[in-house]
N, C-alpha and C positions, 0 to 999 in steps of 0.2 A: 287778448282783447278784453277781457271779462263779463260778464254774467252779475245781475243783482234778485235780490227777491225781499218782498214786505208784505208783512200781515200783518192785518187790523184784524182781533177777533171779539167775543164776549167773555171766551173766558181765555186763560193760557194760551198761546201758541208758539211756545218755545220748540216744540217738536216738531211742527209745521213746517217750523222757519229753519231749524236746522235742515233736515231732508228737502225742503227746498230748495236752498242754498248751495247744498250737496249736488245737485242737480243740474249744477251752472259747472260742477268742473273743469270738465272738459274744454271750456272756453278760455283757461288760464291758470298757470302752473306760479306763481308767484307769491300771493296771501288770500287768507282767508281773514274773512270777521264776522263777527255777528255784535247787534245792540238789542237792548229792550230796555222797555218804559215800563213800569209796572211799581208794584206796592214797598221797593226797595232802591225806587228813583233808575235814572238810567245806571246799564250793568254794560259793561264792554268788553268783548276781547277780539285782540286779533295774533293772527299764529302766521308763521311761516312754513310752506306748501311747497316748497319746491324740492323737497325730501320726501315727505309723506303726503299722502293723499288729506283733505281737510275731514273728514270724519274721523278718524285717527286724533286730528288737532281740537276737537272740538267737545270729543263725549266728555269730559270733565264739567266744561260749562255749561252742557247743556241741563246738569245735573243740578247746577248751581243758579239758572239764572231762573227771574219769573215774572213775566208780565205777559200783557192783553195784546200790545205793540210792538214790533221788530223790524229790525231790517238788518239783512245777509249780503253779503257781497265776495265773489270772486276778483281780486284786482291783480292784472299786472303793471299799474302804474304806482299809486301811493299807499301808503297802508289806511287799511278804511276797519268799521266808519269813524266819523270824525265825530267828538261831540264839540258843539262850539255855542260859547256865550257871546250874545251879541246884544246890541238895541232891540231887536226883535224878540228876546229870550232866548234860550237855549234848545239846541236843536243839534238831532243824531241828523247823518246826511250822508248818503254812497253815492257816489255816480261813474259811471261808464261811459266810456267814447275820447272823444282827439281833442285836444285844444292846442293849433296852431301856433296863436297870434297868444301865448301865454304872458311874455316877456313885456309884452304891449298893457296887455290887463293889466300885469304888476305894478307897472312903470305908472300907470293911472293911478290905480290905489295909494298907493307910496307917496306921487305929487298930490293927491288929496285928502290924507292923511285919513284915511278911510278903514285903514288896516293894519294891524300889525301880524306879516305872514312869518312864519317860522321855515328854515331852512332846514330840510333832512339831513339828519346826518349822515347818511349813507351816501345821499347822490349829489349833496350842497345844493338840491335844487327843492323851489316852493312845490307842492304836491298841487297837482290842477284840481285836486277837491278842496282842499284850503281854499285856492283860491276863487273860486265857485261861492263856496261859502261867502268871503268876504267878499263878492260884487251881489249876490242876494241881501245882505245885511245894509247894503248903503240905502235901499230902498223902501218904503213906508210900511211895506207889507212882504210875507215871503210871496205870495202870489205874486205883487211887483218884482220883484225880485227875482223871481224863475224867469220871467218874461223881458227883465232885464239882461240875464245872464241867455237866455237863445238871443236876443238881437246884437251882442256884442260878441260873442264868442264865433271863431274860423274854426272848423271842424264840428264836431258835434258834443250835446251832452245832454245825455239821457239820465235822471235821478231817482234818487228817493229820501222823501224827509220827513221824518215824526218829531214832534213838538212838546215838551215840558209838560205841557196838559192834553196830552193823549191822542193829539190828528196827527194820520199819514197823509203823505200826500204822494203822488207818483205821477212824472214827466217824462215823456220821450221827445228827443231831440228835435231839432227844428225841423227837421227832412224827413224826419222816421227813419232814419239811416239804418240804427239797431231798433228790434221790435222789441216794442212792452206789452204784454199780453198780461188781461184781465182776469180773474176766474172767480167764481162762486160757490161756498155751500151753505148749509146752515148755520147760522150763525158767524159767520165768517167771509172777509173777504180777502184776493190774495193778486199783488203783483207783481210780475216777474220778467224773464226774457226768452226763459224756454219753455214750451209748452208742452212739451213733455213731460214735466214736473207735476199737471196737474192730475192726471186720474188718479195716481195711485197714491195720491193724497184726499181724492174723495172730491177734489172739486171741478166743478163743469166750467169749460168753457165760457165768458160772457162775453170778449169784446177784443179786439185791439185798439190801443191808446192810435188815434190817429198822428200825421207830423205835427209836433210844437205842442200837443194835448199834455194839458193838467188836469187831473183828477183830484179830488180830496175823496179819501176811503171812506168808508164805515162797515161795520160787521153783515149791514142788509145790501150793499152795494156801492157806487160809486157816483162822487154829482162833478162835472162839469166846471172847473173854473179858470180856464183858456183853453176857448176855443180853438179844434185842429185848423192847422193851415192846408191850402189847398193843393198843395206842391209835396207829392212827396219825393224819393230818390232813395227806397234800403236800400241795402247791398247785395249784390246778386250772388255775392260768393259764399252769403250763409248758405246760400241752398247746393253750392257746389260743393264747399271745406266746410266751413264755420260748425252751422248747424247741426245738432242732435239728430237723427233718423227720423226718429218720432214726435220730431216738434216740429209744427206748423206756423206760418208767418203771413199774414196777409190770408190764411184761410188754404193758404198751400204750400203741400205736406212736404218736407225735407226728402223723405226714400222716396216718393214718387217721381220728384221733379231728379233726383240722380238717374232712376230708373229709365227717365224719358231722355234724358242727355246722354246715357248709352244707347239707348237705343237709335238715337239721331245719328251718333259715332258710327253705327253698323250699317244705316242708312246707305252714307257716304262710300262705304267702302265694300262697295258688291262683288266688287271683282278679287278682294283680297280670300285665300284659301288658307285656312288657320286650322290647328286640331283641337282649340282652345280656346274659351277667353280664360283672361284672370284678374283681379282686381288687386293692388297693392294698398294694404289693409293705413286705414280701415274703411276710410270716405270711398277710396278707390275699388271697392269690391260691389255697392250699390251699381254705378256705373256699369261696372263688367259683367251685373248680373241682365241690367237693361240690356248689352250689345250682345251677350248671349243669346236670348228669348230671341231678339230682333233676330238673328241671322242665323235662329237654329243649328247653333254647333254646342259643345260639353262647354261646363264651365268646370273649375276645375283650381284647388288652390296650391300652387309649386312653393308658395311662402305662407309660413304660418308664423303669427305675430307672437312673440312672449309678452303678454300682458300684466302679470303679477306686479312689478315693479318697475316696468321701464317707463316714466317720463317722455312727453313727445320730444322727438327728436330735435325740432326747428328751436325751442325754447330757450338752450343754455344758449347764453352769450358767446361764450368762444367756439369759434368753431370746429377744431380740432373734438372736443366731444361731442358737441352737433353729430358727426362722423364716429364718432366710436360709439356713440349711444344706439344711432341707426343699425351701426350693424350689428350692435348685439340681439336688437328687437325683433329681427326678420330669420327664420331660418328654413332653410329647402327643405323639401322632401325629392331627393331623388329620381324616387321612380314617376314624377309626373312632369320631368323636366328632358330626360334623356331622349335625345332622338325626335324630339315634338316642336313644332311649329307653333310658339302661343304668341297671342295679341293681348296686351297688359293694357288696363285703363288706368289711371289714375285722374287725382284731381289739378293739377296745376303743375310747372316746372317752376322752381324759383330760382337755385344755382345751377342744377341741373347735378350738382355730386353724387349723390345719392343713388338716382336712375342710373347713371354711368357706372357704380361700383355696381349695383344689382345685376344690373346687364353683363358684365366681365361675367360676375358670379353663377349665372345663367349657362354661359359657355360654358364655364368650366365646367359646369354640369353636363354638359351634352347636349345643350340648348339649340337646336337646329338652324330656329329662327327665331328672332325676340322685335314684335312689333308693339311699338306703344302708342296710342291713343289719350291724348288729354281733356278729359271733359268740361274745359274752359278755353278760352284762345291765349295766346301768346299773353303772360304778364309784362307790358310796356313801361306801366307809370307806377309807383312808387305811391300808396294811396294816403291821401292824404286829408281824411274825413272821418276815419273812427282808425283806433288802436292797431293795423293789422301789422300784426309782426311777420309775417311770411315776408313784405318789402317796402321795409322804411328805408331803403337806400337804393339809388337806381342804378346802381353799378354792381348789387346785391343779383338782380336777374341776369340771366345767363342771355340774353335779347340783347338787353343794354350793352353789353358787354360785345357781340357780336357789332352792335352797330357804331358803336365808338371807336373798336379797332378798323373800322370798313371805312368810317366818314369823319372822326373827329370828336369833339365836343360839341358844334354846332350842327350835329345831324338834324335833318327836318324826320322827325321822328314817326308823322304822320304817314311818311309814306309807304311803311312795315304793318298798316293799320290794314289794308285789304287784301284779301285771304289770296284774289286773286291775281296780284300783281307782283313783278319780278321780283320787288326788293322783299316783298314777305314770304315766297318763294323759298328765296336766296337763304335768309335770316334760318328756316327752318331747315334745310337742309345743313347747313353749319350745325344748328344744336343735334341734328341726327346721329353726324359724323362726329362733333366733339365728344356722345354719350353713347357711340358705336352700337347703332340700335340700325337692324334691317329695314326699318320704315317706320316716319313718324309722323302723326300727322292730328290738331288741334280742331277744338267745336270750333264751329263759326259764333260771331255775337246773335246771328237773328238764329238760329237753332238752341244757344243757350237759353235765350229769352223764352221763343217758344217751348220750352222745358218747364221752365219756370210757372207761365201762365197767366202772367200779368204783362199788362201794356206796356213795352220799353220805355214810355217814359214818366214810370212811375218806379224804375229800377236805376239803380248808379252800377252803370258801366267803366266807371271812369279808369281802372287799370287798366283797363284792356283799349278802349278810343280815348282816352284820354279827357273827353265831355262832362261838365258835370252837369246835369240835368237839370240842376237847382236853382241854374244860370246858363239858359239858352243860349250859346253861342259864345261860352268862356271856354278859356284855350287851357290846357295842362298847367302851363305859368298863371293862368289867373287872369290873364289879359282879356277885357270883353270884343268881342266881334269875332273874326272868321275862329273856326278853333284850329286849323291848321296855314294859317298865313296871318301871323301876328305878328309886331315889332320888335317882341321881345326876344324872338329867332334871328 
């Protein structure tokens, strides 16, 4: 997905910005970067992270660089940041989130000769910050220009961009889809996407960027220069996967709203008799520790995670180490597996591989009985509004895949949407028996929500109902009116 962070301070904040930026890890295993503006003109580097962790990649520049001005970015899309000269001057630029309708953008730029975009050589494709850049620069002002680039662009983009002569400035996407979170200290101001970055860098809390909000920094605070829009839609899945523990979105906390989504899990299942919870590390342990408390049984870890150097699992491309990487990261402890009855939470199924090997691995322990619990609903749609790698292909979820072998290509999709009817049923029982698990069984959407704590429709549901909230009454394809009896089925 990726993570950014920018500080505007009075004096240095190269150290800031590194440990800042540092802070975004976990939201992406691909590059790291960092720029600054300062008395040596813009400094840049960017490293590759999908070996090493980005601190590792970084302590040499941070030794080397020096300015007032920065900005840090985790990307798994193009290498950041960019510096770009334009009509406007010259400007550092990261940004974060999905751009659809890319091919469309370019295909504009090109026929109005507006840009000249460079091809990566790695992927022979324009990088969507390139291209951001050059629809910001057709415009009289970058402020035009950011507010050009949310009205054109399908998916989302959230930024940051410091200036030749020293202004940051910092935008969240038109929906609020990923959060930009504001903070303060003396002398200094700092934005970012996780907020958990801020204390033990010394700065408090001030604000979330509202949807579509631009801000221009300064070292005493932040002014105002596009107004949020009224509409927002983040994603609900930071609070389920995405998000840090300890970073808050909308003003509500990541480990609480897991804690409560297990606990809703335990709700459900009164009648289930377990020796156990557990949580499959690491999102999935928050979860198992809520359905524990809730239903007063041991919680209890049969998998402990090797953290020193394994890389998330979902991340390499092929999948074959996808699979070899998981299983080097998880390993039993025996004596808490033999003979016991445990109820596993986790946050989502995507192929469902993984849970299927664990569960074998289980037995062969002695695993009496292996119930799992998902503190999300069924993954249906393929998202298609910020970066998530978990399911950019809908044949990727192990759903999909159930209901295309049942119905075709043209399954009416929607009808796997309620918890309570045959075909979603149906659907769940298949992934039980494909991932040989004693009982499986998923949140509801209005229990996730309620976890959460914010109004559903200020939340994007859309993998899961397929709805995008952005656009009342648009169907998964994009079609407006009914969302499940549309033409395009």
């Amino acid at each position: 997905m990726g993570g950014f962070c920018g500080i505007i301070a009075e004096t240095d904040c190269v150290s800031d910005l590194f440990f800042g930026t540092d802070y975004h890890s976990h939201l992406g295993t691909h590059r790291g970067g960092m720029a600054v503006r300062g008395p040596k003109g813009f400094q840049r580097s960017i490293h590759n992270i999908q070996n090493s962790p980005f601190r590792s990649k970084f302590e040499h520049d941070v030794g080397r660089f020096e300015g007032s001005v920065g900005i840090g970015v985790i990307s798994d899309t193009d290498p950041q940041p960019l510096i770009m000269s334009s009509r406007l001057g010259t400007f550092g630029i990261v940004t974060v989130g999905l751009i659809t309708n890319i091919k469309e953008l370019m295909t504009e730029l090109f026929e109005t000769n507006s840009a000249q975009l460079q091809y990566s050589t790695n992927s022979g494709m324009v990088g969507p910050t390139e291209v951001v850049s050059a629809l910001i620069a057709t415009q009289p002002t970058i402020v035009d220009g950011v507010k050009y680039v949310q009205e054109k662009v399908k998916g989302s983009v959230s930024l940051l961009i410091m200036t030749d002569d020293g202004r940051l400035y910092a935008a969240r996407d038109r929906y609020g889809r990923t959060p930009v979170v504001i903070g303060r200290k003396e002398g200094a101001t700092i934005a970012l996407m996780e907020s958990c970055a801020l204390p033990n860098l010394g700065y408090d809390h001030l604000r979330d960027l509202g949807p579509g909000e631009m801000v221009e920094m300064e070292p005493d605070g932040v002014t105002t220069v596009i107004e949020p829009g009224k509409k927002m839609a983040i994603c609900a899945f930071m609070w389920v996967y995405y998000g840090y523990p300890a970073s808050s979105y909308e003003e509500r906390n990541v480990e609480m709203a897991r804690y409560r989504c297990g606990s809703a899990l335990a709700k459900r299942d009164a009648g289930l008799e377990v020796d156990a919870a557990c949580g499959i590390p690491d999102s999935g342990i928050s979860h198992a520790l809520g359905y524990a408390h809730e239903k007063t049984i041991k919680y209890c870890r049969p998998f402990v995670k090797y953290t020193p150097t394994w890389a998330r699992s979902f991340m390499p491309s092929d999948q074959r180490q996808r699979e070899r990487v998981a299983s080097m990261k998880l390993i039993p402890i025996p004596g808490l597996i033999k003979d016991r009855r445990l109820v596993f939470c986790d946050d989502s199924i995507v192929r469902g591989t993984q849970l299927g090997k664990q569960a074998d691995r289980l037995y062969g322990e002695g695993c009496k009985e292996t119930h799992v619990r998902i503190a999300c609903p069924p993954l249906l749609y393929p998202c298609r509004f910020i970066n998530f790698s978990r399911s950019k292909n809908e044949y990727d979820l192990i759903s999909r895949r159930y209901i295309r072998g049942k119905e075709g290509e043209n399954a009416d999709i929607a009808k796997y949407i309620d918890p309570n009817g045959a075909d979603y049923k149906g659907m769940v029982e298949y992934i039980r028996e494909k991932l040989n698990l004693t009982s499986l069984a998923f949140q509801t959407v209005d229990d996730l929500v309620a976890a959460i704590g914010l109004p559903r429709d200020m939340l994007c549901t859309y993998c899961w109902t397929g709805e995008d909230v952005s656009m009342p009454g648009s169907c998964a394809h994009g079609c407006h009116g009914c969302p499940h009896k549309c033409s395009c089925r």
